[in-house]
Each structure stands twice: as C-alpha cells, then as structure tokens.
LUMZAFI-969782 format. One record per residue (C-alpha): residue in three letters; x, y, z. Coordinates in steps of 0.2 Angstrom, whole numbers, plus 5000, padded with zeros to 4 digits. Example, Ala and Ser with C-alpha at 12.3 -4.5 7.8 and 13.67 -1.06 7.14 Angstrom:
# residues 2
Ala506249785039 Ser506849955036 
***
This chain:
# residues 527
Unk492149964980 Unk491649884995 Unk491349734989 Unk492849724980 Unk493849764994 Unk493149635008 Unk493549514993 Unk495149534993 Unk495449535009 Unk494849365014 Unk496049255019 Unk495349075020 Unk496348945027 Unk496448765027 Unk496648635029 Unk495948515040 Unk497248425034 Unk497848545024 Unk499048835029 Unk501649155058 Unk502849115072 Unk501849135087 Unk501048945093 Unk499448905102 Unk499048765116 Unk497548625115 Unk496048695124 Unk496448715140 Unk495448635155 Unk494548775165 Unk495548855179 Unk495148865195 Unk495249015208 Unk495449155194 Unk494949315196 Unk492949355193 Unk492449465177 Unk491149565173 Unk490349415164 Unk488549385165 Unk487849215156 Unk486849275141 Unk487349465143 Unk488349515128 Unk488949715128 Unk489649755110 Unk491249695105 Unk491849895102 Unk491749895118 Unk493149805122 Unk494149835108 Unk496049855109 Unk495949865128 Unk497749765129 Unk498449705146 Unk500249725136 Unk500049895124 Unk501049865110 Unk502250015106 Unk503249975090 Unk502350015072 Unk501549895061 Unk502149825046 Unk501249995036 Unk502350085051 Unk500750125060 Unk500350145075 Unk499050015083 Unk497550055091 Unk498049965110 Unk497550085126 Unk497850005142 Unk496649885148 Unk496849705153 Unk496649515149 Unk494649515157 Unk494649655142 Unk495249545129 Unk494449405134 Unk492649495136 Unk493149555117 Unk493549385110 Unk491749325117 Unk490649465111 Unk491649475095 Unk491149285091 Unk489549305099 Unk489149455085 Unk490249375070 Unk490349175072 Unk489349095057 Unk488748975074 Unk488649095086 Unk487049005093 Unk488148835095 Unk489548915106 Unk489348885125 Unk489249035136 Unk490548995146 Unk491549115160 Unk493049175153 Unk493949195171 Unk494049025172 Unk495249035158 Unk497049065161 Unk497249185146 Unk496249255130 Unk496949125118 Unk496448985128 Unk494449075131 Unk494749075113 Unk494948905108 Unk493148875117 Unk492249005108 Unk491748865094 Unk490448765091 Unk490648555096 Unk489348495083 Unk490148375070 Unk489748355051 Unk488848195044 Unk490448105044 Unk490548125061 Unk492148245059 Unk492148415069 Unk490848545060 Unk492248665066 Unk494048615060 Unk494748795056 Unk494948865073 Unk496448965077 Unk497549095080 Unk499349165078 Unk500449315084 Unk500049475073 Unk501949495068 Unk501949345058 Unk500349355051 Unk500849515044 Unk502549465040 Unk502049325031 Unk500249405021 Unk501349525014 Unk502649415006 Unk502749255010 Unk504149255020 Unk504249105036 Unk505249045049 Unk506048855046 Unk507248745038 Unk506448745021 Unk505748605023 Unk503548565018 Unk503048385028 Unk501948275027 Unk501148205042 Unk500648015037 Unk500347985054 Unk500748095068 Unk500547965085 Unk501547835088 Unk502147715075 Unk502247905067 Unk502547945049 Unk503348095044 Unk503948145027 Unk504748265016 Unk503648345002 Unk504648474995 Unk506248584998 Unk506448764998 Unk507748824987 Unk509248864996 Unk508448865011 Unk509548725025 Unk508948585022 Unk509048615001 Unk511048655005 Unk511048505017 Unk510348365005 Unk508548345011 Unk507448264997 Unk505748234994 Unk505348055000 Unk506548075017 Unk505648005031 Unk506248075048 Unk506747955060 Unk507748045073 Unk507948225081 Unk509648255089 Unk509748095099 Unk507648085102 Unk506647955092 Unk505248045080 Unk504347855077 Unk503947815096 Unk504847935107 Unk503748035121 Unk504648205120 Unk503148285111 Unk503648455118 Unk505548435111 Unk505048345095 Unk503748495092 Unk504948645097 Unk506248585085 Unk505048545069 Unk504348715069 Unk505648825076 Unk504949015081 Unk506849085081 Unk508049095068 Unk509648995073 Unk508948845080 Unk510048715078 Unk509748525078 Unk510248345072 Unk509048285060 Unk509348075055 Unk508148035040 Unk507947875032 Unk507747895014 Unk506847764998 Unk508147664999 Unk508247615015 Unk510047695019 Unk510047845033 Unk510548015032 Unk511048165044 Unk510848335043 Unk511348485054 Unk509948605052 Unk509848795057 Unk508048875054 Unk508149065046 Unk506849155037 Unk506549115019 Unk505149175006 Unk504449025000 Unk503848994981 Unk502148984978 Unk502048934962 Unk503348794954 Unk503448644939 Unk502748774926 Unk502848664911 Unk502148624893 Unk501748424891 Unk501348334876 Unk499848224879 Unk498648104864 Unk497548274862 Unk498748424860 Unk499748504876 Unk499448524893 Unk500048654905 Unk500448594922 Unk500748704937 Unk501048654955 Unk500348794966 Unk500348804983 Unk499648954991 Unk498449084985 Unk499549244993 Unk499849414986 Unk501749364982 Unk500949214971 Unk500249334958 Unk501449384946 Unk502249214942 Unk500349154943 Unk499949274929 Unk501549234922 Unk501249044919 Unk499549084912 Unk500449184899 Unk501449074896 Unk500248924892 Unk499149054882 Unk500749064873 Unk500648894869 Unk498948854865 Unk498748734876 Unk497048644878 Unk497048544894 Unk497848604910 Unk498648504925 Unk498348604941 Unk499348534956 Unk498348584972 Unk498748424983 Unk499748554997 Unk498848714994 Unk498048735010 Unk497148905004 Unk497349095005 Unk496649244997 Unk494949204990 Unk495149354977 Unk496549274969 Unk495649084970 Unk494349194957 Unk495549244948 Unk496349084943 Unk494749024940 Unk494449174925 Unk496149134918 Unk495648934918 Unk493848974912 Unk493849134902 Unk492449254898 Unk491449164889 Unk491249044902 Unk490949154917 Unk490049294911 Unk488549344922 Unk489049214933 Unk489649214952 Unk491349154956 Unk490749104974 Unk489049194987 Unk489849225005 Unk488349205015 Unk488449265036 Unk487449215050 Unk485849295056 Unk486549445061 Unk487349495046 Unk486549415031 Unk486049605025 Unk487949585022 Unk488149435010 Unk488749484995 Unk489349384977 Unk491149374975 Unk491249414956 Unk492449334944 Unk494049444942 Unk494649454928 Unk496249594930 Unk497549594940 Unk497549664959 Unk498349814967 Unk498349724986 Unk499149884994 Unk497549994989 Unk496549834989 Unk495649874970 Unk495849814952 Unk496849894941 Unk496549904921 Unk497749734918 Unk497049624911 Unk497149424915 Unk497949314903 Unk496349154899 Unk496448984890 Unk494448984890 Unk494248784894 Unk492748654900 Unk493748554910 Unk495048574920 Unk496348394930 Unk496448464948 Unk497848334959 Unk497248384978 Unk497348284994 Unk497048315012 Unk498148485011 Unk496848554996 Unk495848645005 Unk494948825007 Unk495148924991 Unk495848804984 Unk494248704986 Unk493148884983 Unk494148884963 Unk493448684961 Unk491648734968 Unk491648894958 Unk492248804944 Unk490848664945 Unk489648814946 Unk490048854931 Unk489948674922 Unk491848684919 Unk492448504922 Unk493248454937 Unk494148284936 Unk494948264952 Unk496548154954 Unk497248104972 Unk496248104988 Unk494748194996 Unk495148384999 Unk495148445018 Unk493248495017 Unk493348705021 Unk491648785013 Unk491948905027 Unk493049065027 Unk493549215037 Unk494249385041 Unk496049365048 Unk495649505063 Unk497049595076 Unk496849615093 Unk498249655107 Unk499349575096 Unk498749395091 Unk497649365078 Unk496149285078 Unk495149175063 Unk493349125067 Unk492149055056 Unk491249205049 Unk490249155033 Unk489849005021 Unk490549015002 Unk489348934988 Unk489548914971 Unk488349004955 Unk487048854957 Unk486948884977 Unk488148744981 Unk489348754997 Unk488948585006 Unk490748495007 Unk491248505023 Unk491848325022 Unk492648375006 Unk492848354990 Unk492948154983 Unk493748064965 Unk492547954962 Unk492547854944 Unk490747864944 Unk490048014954 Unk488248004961 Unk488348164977 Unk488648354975 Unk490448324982 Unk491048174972 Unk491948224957 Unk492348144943 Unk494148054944 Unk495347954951 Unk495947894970 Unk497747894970 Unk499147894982 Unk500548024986 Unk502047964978 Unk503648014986 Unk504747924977 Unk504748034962 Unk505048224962 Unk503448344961 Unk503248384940 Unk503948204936 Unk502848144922 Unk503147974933 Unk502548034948 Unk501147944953 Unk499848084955 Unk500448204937 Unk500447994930 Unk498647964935 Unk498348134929 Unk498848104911 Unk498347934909 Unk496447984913 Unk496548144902 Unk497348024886 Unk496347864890 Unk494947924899 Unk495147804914 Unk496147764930 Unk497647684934 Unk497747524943 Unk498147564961 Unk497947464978 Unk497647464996 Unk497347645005 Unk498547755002 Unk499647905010 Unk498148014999 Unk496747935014 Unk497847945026 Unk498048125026 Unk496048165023 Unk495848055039 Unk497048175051 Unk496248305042 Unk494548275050 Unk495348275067 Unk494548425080 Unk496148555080 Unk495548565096 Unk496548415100 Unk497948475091 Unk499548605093 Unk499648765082 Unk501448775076 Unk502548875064 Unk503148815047 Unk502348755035 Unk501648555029 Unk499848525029 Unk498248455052 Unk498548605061 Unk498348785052 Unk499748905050 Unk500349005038 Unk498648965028 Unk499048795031 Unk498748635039 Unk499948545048 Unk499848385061 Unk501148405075 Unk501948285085 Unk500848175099 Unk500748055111 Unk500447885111 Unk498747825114 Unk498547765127 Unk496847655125 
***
C-alpha cells in the first residue's frame, strides 16, 4: 500500500506559466546585523531535528480536527529545518548554496534561496516551481477546492508595463459572474489606479488577489468591442469547478467528446468520472481534452484520466509515470501504476469502482503555458504508451518535476523532490511540451500552434483553439494563423525565474498558487 498511498498524495503544481491565501515575497537581499545561528557551512544535522520547533505554536486543530505537532521553538529552528530538509529531499540538493540563514529575515525568505540557479537548455530557470503558502489554505483548498477571490481565472498576457490582463473564465455565481464579467474583458483600471502603466504594484497586487473576504474595489474593464465597463467587486469564498463544457460533437469520423478540465483535485473526480461515462455512453471515438489552464494537481488522478482515455488494453503491463529521487533516496523510486478504480482520498487507497474507458490511440490535447505538471505527466504517460498526442495551442509550462506539499509551523512548503518519466524512460521537458506539424525532438508533438481566442466562450465549436482542434482531427491539417500569438506569450512569462516573481491568492496561470501559475503585477523596466 505504500506505493499507492505516496501516489496519491503528490501534489504537482504548475505552471511556470501555468496552480491558499497566505503570499510570499521575491527573494530577499541578505540582512544585516541578525542574530547568529547554530549554522555551520557544510554541517547538516537531520531535519528531525528541528522539526515542528515553531517560534508561533499553533493552537487551533487541523482541518481532520487534530492537533499539530508544533512545540516551542524559534525561527533559527525553522529555518535550520527548511535547510537540512532540502539538503536531505531537494532533487538538486548538490546545487543549493550553503548560505547562513541569520542573514535572512524570516524562514520563507531562507526558503526561497534554498534552490538551485542553474538554467535549462533554453536558458530558463532549471527551477521554476519554488514556493510556498500558509497551511490553512492549502488544506482548505486540497480538500475541496474552495478559494478566496472574485471568481474571476486571468490571464497574464504581459504582466510589466504596457500590461495585459485578461479574463479567461468566470466562476458561477461567484461577483464578478453576478457583476457581468466576461471572458475577453481586459482590465484597464483598479479603483482610480491605472492596471496598463501605473506604478502602484503593491495596490494593484493586493486588490487582484485578495486574502480576506470582503475586499471591496472598483474594477473598469475594456471589453472586445472597444466600449468600457465597471464593476464593484467583493471577494468571498467560492468552490471552483474543475471540470466544465462536457459535450458530444459531431465531427467527419463519428463523435467527439470534449471536456475542459482545469485542475486534477480530489473534488474534480466524480464529475471527471462522470464525463467519462457519459462519452462511454455515447460511443465516442475521438476526444477533445481542454488542458490550456490546468496548472496540475494530484498525479493519481492525472493516472487515472489516462486509464479512462487509454483503456486496458492499452496500459496493461505498462507504467503510467517512474518518480525518480536524488542520490539520497533513489532506493525510494517507485513506478506510479495506471489506476484504473476510483479513489477513496480520505484513506488514501482504491476502492473496488471501477473507471469508466473509451480504449483510444490518440487523443487532441488544447494546452498552453498554464498546461503544466500533471497535466503534462497524463501527455508524457500517454506517449509512453504510443497513445497519440496531437497537441493544439502553445508549448506547455515545462514541469517534469514534482513534489510533496509538506507542513511546517504553519506554512507549507513545495521543493523539488523527484523527476517523473514516462514507460520508455522519458521525462526530459523542462522547456516543455511543443505543437509542431512536423515533430523531429522527444518534446515536440504532433499538432498545431494556435492562439488563445478570447473572443469566443470556452466550448464554442468557433473558439479558436476547440476550432483548430476539430479542423486537424477532420482534415488532418492546421489552420491558417499568423503572427505570435497570446498562446507564446504566455509560455514566455512562464520561463520566467519565480524568484523574480510575487506568490499571490487566486487563481489564473506565472506564479504558483492554488496549483497554479499566475503572473502578478510589476514594475516597469527600467533598462
């Protein structure tokens, strides 16, 4: 059962595009005159041994109403844990400088140093996914999906100045769905500060990702037409919908299902299940999968929508993904297995349901920037398995990497902690995933570049993306597109370092929250 169990418990995140309440700061410049620590350059004492020693013992229950582990201790303890921790668990534990923690003013800012600076072939950060949040929301939102905001999923076109900032979706009844927020709305104005070119980035970031329900501000959007709009937003708490658009389409070769899924968390399962059934139903032989904002989640269930795609046939005595860990702990690696039933998350096991399959070679995945973690694990798995993946939109965030969401005094931390690859050994996307008509690399795909089309709904047979999708599955070719579109311009913010980047609450797709990747508001360059 152990295998099983750490399974389902990873919880891979996303996306360097592509994603809990509490927010972080950039990496903050070493500190001077601090208190000296127990640190000693190269001397690692084990992690246990600073383990829950909290400056601020926490007193109320967790969200299993039990009790957590804090005794009294203080930040040198915390800190001293985050170090040896990553020193024993980082997959680049060899690449992190040794640097002393009392010149940082508090653990999550020793934190965000605990990472290695080596860049991938592309020249992007080899370490995108480094991050942390309070442990309230994590749990709050792991268990059921529920988030502090407006309601509202952005995309960050461009997130300096001339910035770019659009509406993706709308959460059902959420304040801005009451309000009139639609997809396509550009946001030009915050109260009375300007979102294009204004310098307020602290304002401009505290009122896009509120932590509190009840904030209150004056959003001015401009929408496809030209004409402006404002709303008076309040943030609250609202469980989002995971997975959305399930419909039957009629293409050249029989029907298509098409499903826009946008996180791989426990509440996602039964309606997941349930759209599988549903096209199982109706015998459908091609299948639309709409992963462009699905930043990642539980790799467990990222295996099992690969079963339902694939079938029996097609995975038997196959892998869905190997994790493999650093030096340390490759006696741990293990091979995530295809699940084929449905989970019991509470006791963390399978139980005897069986998952509904449509047992098919190929498979239209949409993805952009915001595709990334697990979601990019179903893809790699999927190719592993020489199930067809034709790849519509732009290249995916590039997360081969995952991690085990882990508690201490009260914020959360995700390190890098293994590598995922594929039943032919395959993991090496860390620039991600590319459409490419004809493919000739590991990571190039067979499909098609296309943009993010905001001026049609999401499950609009005329939306650009679910357009492009159909046309290559009835013709076998691409539409006709031109110049680089928003589908490149989010894979570009989505190799910038998070290191340069805010951690923030809501949800959109290039800082990580929520399982998701989001860029927040900054300043001007300057150069």
């Amino acid at each position: 059962m152990r295998n099983i169990y750490l399974g389902l418990v990873i919880s891979a995140v996303l996306t360097g595009c592509g994603g809990g309440s509490s927010s972080s700061t950039p990496a903050t410049s070493p500190t001077t005159n601090q208190p000296d620590t127990n640190w000693q350059a190269g001397v690692f004492e084990p992690a246990s041994d600073y383990e829950s020693q909290c400056e601020v013992v926490r007193t109320h229950l967790d969200i299993n109403g039990d009790s957590y582990p804090d005794v009294q201790g203080s930040e040198d303890d915390e800190k001293l844990w985050l170090r040896s921790w990553s020193h024993e668990t980082y997959l680049w534990y060899d690449e992190i400088a040794d640097l002393n923690p009392a010149n940082y003013a508090s653990p999550q800012s020793y934190f965000e140093v605990l990472k290695t600076t080596e860049t991938t072939a592309s020249g992007a950060a080899k370490d995108n996914f480094h991050f942390y949040e309070s442990t309230d929301d994590y749990e709050a939102y792991s268990q059921s999906g529920t988030i502090t905001g407006y309601g509202i999923n952005w995309s960050f076109i461009e997130s300096s100045p001339p910035r770019d900032l659009r509406v993706t979706s709308v959460a059902t009844n959420s304040s801005a769905d009451l309000a009139g927020v639609t997809r396509g709305d550009k946001l030009i104005r915050i109260n009375d500060e300007d979102v294009i070119n204004g310098d307020d980035v602290d304002f401009l970031n505290d009122a896009l990702f509120p932590e509190e329900e009840n904030s209150q501000y004056s959003f001015t959007f401009e929408r496809v037409d030209g004409s402006e709009v404002t709303f008076n937003l309040s943030s609250g708490i609202f469980e989002e919908s995971f997975v959305n658009n399930v419909a039957i389409l009629t293409t050249d070769s029989g029907k298509a299902g098409y499903m826009r899924f946008e996180g791989f968390q426990r509440s996602a399962q039964t309606p997941l299940i349930e759209g599988f059934e549903n096209f199982a139903a109706e015998n459908v032989t091609d299948l639309i999968l709409d992963l462009r904002y699905n930043g990642g989640g539980l790799l467990a269930m990222s295996s099992q929508l690969a079963y339902m795609i694939a079938g029996e046939q097609n995975t038997s005595g196959k892998i869905f993904e190997m994790l493999q860990y650093n030096d340390k702990s490759s006696d741990e690696n293990f091979s995530t297995p295809f699940y084929s039933q449905e989970i019991d998350w509470d006791l963390g096991v399978l139980t005897s349901n069986q998952l509904p399959t449509l047992n098919l070679d190929r498979v239209f995945v949409i993805a952009t920037g915001n595709t990334c973690s697990a979601s990019e694990a179903l893809m790699n798995s999927l190719v592993g398995i020489d199930v067809e993946v034709i790849q519509i939109g732009g290249t995916t965030c590039g997360k081969p990497y995952g991690f085990y969401p882990t508690d201490n005094c009260g914020t959360t931390y995700y390190t890098i902690q293994f590598q995922g690859v594929n039943d032919k050994g395959f993991g090496d996307y860390a620039d991600g995933f590319k459409p490419e008509v004809t493919p000739e690399f590991d990571d190039e795909l067979p499909g098609c570049e296309v943009d993010d089309d905001f001026e049609h709904e999401l499950g609009d047979t005329d939306e650009g993306m679910l357009s492009a999708a159909l046309e290559r599955l009835n013709t076998g070719t691409c539409p006709v597109t031109s110049g680089v579109g928003i589908a490149n311009m989010q894979t570009k913010i989505a190799n910038n370092s998070l290191s340069e980047l805010l951690l923030f609450d809501s949800r959109s797709q290039a800082f990580l929250k929520n399982n998701r990747v989001y860029v927040p508001i900054e300043e001007a360059d300057d150069e």
